[in-house]
N, CA, C and O atoms as a MOPAC input file, in Angstrom:
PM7 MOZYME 1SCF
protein

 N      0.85100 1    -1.16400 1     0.00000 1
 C      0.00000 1     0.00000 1     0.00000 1
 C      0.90400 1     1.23500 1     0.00000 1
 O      1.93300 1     1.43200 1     0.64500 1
 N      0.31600 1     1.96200 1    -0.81400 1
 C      1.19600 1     3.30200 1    -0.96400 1
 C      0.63800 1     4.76600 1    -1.42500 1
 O     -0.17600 1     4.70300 1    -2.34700 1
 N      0.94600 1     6.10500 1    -0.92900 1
 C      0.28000 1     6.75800 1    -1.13300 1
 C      0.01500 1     7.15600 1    -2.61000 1
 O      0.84900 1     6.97200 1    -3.49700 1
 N     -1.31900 1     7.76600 1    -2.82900 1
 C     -1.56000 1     8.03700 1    -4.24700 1
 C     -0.92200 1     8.87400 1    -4.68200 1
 O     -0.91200 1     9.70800 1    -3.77700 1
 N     -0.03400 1     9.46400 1    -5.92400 1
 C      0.91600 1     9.76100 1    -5.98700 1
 C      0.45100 1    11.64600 1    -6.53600 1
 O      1.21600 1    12.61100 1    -6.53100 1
 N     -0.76600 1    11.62200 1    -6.87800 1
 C     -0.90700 1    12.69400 1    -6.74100 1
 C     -1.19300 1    13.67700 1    -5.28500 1
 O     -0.64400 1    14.71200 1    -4.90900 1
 N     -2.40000 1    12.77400 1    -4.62000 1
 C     -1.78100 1    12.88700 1    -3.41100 1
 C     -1.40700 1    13.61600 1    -2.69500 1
 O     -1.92700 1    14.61900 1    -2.20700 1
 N     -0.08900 1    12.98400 1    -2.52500 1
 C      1.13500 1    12.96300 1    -1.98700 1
 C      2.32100 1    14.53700 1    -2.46500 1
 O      3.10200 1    15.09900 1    -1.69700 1
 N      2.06000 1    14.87300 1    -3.92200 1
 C      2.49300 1    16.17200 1    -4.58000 1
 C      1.39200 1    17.50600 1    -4.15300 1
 O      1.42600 1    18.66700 1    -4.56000 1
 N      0.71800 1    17.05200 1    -3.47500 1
 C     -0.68700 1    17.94500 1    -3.26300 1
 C     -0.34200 1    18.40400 1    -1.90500 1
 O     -0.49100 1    19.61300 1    -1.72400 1
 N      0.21200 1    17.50000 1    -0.61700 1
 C      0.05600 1    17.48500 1     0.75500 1
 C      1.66400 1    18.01500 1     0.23300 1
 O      1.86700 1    18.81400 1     1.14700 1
 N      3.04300 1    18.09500 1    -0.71600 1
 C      3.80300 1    18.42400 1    -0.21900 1
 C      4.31900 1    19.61200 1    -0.58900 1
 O      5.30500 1    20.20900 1    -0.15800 1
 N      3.17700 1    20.02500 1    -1.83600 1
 C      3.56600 1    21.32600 1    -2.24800 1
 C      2.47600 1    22.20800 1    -0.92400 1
 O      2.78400 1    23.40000 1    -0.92200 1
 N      1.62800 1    21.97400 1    -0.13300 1
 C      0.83400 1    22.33400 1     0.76500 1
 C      2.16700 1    22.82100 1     1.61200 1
 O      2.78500 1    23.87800 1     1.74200 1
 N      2.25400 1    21.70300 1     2.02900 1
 C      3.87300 1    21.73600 1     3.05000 1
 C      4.65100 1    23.26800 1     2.66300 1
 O      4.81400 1    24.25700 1     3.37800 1
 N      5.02300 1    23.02700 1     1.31400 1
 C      5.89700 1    24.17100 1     1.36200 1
 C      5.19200 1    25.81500 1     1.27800 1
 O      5.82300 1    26.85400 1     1.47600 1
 N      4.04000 1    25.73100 1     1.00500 1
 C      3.19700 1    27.05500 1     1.04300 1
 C      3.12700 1    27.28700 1     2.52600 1
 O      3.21900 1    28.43700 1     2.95500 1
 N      2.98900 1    26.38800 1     3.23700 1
 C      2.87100 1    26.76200 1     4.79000 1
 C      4.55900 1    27.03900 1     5.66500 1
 O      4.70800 1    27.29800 1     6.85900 1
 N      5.33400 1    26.92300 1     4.91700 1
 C      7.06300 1    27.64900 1     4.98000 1
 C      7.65300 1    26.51500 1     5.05200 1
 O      8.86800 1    26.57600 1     5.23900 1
 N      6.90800 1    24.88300 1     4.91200 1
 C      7.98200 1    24.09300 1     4.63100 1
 C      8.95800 1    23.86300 1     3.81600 1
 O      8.83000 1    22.86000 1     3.11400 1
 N      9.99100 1    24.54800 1     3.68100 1
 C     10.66000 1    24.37000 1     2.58800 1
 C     12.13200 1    23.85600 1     2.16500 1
 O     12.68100 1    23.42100 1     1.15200 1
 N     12.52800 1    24.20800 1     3.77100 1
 C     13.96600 1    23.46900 1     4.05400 1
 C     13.65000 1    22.54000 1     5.50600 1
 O     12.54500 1    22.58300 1     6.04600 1
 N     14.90700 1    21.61800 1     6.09400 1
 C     15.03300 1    21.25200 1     7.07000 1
 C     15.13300 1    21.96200 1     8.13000 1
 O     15.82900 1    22.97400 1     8.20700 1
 N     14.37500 1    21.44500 1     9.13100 1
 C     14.60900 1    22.52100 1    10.31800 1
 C     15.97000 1    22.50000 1    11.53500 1
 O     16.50300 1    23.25100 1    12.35200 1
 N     16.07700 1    21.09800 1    11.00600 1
 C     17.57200 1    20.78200 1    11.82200 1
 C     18.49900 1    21.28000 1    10.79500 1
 O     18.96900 1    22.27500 1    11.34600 1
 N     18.88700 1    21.21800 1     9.97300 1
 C     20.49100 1    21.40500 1     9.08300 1
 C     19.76300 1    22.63400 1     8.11300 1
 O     20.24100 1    23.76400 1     8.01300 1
 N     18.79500 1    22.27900 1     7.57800 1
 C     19.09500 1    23.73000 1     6.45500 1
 C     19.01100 1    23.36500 1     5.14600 1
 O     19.01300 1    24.12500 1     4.17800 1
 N     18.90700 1    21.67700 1     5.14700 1
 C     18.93800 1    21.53200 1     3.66000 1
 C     17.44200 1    21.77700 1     3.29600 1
 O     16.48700 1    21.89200 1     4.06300 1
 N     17.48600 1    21.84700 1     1.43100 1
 C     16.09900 1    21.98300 1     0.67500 1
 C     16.19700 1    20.30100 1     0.54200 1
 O     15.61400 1    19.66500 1    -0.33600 1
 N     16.84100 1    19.85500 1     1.33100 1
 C     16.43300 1    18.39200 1     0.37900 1
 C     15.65200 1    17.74400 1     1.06800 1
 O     16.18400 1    16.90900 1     1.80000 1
 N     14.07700 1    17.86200 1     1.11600 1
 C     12.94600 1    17.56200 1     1.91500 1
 C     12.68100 1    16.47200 1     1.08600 1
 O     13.24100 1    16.61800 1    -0.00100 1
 N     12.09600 1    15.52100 1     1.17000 1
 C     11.45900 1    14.36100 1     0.09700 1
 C     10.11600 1    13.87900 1     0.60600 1
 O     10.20400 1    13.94600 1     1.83200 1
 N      9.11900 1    13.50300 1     0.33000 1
 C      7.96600 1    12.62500 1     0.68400 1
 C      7.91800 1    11.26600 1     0.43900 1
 O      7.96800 1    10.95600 1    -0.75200 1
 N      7.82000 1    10.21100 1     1.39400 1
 C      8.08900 1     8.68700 1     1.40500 1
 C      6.95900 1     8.72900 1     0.45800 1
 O      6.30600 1     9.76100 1     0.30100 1
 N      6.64300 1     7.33100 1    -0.35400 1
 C      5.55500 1     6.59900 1    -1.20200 1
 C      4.84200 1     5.91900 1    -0.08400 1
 O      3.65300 1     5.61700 1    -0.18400 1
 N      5.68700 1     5.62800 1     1.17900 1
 C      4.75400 1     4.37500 1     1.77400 1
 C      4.16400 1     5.51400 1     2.79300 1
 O      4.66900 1     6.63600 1     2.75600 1
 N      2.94500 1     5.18800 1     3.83100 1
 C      2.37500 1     5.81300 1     4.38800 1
 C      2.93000 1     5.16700 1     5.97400 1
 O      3.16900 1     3.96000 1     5.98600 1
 N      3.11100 1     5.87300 1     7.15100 1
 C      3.66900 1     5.90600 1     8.23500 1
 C      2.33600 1     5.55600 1     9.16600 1
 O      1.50400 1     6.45700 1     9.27900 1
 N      2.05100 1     4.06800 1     9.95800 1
 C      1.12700 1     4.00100 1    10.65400 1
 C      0.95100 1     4.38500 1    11.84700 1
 O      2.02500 1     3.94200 1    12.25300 1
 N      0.41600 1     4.91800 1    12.91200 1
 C      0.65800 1     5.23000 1    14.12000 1
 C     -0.70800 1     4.19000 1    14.57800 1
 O     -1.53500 1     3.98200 1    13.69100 1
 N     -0.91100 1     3.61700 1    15.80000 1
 C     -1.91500 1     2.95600 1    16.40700 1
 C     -1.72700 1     3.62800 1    17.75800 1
 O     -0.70800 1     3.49700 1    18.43600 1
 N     -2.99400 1     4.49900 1    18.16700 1
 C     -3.38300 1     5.19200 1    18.87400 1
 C     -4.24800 1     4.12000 1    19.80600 1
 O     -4.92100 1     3.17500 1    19.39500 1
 N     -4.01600 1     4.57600 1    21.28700 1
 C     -4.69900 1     3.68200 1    21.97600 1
 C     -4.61400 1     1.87900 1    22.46800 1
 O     -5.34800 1     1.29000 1    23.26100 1
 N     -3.69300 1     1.45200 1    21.83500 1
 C     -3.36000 1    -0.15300 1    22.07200 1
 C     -3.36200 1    -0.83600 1    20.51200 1
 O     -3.62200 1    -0.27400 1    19.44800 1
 N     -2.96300 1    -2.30000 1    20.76900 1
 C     -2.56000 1    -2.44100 1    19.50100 1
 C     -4.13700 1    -3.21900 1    18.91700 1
 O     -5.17400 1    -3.38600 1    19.55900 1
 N     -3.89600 1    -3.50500 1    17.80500 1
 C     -5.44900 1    -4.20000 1    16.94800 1
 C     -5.71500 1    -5.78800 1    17.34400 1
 O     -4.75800 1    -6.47600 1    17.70200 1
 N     -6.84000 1    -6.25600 1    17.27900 1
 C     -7.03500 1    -7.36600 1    17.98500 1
 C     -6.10500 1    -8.27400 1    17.00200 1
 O     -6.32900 1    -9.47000 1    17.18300 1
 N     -5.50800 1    -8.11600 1    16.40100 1
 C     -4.84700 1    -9.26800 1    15.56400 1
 C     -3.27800 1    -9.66900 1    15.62300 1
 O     -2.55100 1   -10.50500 1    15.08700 1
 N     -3.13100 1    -8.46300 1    16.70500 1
 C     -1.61800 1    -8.57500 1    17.02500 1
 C     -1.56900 1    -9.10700 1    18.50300 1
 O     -0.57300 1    -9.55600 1    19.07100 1
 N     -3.06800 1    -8.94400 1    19.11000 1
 C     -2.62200 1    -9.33300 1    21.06300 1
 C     -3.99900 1    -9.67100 1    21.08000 1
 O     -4.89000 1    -9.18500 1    20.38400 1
 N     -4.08900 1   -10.62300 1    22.01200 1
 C     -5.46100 1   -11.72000 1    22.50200 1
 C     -6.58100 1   -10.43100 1    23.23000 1
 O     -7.78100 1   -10.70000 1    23.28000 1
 N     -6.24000 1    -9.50200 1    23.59300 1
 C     -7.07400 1    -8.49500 1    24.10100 1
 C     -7.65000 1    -7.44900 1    23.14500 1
 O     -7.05200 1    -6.48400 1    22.67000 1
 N     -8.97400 1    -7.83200 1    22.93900 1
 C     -9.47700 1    -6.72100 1    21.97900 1
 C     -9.95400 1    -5.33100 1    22.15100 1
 O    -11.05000 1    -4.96400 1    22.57200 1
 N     -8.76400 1    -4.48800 1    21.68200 1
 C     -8.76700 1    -2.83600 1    22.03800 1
 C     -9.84600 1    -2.09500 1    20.86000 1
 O     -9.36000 1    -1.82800 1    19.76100 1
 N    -11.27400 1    -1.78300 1    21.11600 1
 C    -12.56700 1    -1.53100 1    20.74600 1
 C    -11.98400 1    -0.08900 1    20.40600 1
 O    -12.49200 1     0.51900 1    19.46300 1
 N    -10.94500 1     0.48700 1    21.12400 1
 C    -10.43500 1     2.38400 1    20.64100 1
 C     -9.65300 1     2.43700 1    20.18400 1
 O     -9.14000 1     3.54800 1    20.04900 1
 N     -9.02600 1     1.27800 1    19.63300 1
 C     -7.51600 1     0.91200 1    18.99300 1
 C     -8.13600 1     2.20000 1    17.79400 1
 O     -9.21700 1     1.86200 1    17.31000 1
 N     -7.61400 1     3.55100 1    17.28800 1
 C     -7.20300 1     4.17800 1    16.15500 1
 C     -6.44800 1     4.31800 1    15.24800 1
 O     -5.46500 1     4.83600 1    15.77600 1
 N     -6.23000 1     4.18700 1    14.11700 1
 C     -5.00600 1     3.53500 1    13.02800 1
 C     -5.09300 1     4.72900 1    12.48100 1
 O     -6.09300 1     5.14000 1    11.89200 1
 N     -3.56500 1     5.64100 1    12.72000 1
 C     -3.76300 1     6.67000 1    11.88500 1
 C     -2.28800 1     6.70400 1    10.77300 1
 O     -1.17100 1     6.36000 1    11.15900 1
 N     -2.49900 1     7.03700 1     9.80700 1
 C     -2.01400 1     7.10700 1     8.63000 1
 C     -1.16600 1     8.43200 1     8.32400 1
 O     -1.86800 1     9.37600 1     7.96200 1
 N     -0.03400 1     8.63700 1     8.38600 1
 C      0.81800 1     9.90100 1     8.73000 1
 C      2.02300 1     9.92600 1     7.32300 1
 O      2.84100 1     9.04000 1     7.07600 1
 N      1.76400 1    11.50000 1     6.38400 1
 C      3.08600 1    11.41300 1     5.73500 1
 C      3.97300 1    11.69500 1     6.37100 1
 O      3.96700 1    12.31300 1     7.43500 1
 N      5.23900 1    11.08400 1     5.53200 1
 C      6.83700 1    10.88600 1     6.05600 1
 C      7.01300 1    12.04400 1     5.28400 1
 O      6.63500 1    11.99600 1     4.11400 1
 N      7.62600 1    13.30300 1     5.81200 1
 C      8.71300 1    13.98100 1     4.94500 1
 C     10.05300 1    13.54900 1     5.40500 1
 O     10.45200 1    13.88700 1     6.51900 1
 N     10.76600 1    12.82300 1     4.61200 1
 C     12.53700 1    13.34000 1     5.13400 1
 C     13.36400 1    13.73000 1     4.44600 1
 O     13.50100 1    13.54900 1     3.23600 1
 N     14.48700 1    14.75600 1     5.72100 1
 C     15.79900 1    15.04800 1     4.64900 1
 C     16.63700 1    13.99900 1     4.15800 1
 O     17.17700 1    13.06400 1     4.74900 1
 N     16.63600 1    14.28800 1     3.15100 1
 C     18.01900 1    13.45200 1     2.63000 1
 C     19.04400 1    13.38400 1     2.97200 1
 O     19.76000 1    12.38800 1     2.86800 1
 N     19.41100 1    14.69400 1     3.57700 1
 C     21.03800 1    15.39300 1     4.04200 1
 C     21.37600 1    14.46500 1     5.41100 1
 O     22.15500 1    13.51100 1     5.40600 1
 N     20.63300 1    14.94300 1     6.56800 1
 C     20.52700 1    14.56400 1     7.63600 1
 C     19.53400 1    13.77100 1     8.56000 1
 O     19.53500 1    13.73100 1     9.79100 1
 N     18.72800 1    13.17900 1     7.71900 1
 C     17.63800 1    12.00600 1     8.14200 1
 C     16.24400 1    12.50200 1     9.26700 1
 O     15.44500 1    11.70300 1     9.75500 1
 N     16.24300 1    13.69800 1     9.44000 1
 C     15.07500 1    14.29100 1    10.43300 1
 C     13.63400 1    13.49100 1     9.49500 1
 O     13.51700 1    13.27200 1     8.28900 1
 N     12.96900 1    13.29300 1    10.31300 1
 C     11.77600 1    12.57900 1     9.95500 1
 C     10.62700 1    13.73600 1    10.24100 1
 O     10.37800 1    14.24200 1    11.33500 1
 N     10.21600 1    13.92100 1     9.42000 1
 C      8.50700 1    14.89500 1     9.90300 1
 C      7.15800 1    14.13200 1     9.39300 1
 O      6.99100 1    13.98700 1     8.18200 1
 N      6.27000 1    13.68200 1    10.25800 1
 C      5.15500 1    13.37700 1    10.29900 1
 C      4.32800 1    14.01800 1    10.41100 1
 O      4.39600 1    14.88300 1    11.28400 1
 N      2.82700 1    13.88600 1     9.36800 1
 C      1.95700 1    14.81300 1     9.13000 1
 C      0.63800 1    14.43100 1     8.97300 1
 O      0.54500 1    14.20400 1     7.76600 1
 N     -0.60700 1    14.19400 1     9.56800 1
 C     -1.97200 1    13.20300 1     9.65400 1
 C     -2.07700 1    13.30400 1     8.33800 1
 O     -2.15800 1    14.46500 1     7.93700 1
 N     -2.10300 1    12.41000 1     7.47200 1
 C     -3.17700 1    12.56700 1     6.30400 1
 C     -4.34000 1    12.96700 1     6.44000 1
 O     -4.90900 1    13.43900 1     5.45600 1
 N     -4.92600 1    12.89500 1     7.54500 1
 C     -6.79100 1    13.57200 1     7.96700 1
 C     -6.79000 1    14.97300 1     7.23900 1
 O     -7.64800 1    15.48900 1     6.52200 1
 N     -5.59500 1    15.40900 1     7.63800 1
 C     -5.83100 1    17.14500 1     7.51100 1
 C     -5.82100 1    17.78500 1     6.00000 1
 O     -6.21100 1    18.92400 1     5.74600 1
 N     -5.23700 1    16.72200 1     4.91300 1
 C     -5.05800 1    16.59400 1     3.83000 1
 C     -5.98600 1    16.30700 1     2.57400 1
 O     -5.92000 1    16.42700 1     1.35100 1
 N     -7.11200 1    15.75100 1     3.77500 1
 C     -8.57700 1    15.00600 1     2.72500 1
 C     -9.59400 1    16.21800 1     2.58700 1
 O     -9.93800 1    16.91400 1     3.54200 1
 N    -10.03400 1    16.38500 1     1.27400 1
 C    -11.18600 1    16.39000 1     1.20200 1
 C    -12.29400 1    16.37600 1     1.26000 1
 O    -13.12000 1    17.27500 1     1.41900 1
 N    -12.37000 1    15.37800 1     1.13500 1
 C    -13.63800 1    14.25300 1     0.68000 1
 C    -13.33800 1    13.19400 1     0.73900 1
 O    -12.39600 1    12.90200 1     1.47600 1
 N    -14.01900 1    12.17500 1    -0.01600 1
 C    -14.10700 1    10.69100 1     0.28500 1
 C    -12.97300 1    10.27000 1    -0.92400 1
 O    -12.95700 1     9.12700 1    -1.37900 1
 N    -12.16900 1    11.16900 1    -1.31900 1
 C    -10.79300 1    10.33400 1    -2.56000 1
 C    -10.52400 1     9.12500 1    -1.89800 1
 O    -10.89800 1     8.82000 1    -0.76500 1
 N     -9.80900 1     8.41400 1    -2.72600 1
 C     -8.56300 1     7.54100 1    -2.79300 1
 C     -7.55200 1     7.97700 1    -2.65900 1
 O     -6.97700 1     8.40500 1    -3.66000 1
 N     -6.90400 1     8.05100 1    -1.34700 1
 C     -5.31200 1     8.27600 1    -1.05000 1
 C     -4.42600 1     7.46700 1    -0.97800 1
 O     -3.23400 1     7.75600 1    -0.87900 1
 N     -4.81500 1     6.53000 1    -1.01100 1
 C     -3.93300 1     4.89000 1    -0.69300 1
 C     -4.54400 1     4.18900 1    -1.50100 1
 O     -5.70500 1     3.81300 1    -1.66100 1
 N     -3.09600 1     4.00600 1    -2.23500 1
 C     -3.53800 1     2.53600 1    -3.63600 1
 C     -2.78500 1     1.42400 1    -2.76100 1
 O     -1.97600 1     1.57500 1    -1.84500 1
 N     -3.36400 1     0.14200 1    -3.39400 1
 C     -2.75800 1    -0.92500 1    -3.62000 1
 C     -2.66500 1    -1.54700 1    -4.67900 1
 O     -3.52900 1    -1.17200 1    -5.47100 1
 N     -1.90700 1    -2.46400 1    -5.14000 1
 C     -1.67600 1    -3.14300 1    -6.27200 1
 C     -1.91700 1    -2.97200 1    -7.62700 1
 O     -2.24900 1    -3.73500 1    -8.53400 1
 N     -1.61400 1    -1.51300 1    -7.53100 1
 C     -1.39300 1    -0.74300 1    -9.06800 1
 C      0.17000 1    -0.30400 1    -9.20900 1
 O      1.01000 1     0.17700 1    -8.44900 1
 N      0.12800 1    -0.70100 1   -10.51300 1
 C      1.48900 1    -0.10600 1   -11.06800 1
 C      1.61500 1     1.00200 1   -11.21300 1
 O      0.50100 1     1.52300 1   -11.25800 1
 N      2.54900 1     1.84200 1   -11.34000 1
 C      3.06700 1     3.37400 1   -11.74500 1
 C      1.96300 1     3.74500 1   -12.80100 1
 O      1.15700 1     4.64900 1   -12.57900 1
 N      1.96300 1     2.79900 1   -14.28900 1
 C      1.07900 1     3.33400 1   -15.35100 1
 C     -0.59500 1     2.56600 1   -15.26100 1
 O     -1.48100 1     2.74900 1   -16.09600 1
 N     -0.69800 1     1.72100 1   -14.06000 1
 C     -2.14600 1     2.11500 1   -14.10300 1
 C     -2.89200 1     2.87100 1   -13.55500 1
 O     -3.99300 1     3.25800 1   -13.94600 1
 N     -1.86600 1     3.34400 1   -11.81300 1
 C     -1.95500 1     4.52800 1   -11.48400 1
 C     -2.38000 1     5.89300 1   -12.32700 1
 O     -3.36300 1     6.54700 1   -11.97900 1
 N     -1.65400 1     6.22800 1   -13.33500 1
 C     -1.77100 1     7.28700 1   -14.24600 1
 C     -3.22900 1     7.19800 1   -15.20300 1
 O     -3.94200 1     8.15300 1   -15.51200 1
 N     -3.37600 1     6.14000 1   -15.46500 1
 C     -4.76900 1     5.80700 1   -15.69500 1
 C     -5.62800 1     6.07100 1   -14.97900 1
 O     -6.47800 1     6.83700 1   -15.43200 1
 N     -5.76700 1     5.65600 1   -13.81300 1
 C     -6.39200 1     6.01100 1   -13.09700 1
 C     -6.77500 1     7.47000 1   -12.69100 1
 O     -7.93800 1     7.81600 1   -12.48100 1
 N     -5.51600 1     8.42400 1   -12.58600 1
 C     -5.54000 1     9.80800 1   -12.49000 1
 C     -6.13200 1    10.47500 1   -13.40700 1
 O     -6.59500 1    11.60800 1   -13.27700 1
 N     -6.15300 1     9.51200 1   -14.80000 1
 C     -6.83000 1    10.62900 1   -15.72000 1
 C     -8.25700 1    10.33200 1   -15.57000 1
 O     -8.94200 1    11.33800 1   -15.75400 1
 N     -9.06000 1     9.06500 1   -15.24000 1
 C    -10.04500 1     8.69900 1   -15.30700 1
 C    -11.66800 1     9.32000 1   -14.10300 1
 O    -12.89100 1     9.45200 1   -14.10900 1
 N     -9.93800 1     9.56700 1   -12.91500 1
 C    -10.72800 1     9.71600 1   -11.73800 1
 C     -9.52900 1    10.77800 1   -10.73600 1
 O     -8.80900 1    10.31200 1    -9.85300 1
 N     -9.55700 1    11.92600 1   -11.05700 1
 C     -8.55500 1    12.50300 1    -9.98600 1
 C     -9.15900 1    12.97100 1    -9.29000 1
 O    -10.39000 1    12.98200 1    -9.27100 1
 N     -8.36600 1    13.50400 1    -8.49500 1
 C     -8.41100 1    14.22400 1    -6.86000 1
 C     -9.19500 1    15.08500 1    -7.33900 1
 O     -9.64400 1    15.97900 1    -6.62200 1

């Protein structure tokens, strides 16, 4: 699973309108956005990992920005990023059916 790749150019040009634009530790511009999406589990883990079933277990879904230079990690809710009801997370599409897809049905 991986974020939709438009997306993902949407939440990071956002980023930089809001003054993200360099690292805040070193200084570099070399910010990048991961493809894969960063899980956080809020509240305990999901009944499928421990015999105790956590009913508030929350699965939240966070972009990765990192530098390249110096490895600082910044995490960012995808919540704050939606819309509407899109598709932000593909699975088992390729690069060019992805693009198909974008023309058929975008953000």
């Amino acid at each position: 699973m991986r974020w939709r790749r438009t997306f993902l150019l949407e939440v990071f040009e956002r980023l930089k309108q809001l003054g993200l634009s360099t690292c805040p530790v070193c200084g570099s511009d070399k910010l990048w956005p991961h493809r894969f999406p960063s899980v956080v589990l809020v509240g305990g883990f999901p009944p499928k990992i421990s015999n105790v079933p956590h009913l508030e277990t929350n699965i939240e879904y966070l972009v990765h920005i990192g530098c390249q230079v110096c490895g600082y990690a910044l995490m960012f809710n995808s919540e704050q990023f939606r819309t509407g009801d899109e598709d932000i997370l593909i699975s088992g599409l390729t690069e060019e059916q992805e693009l198909e897809l974008e023309q058929k049905k975008p953000l």
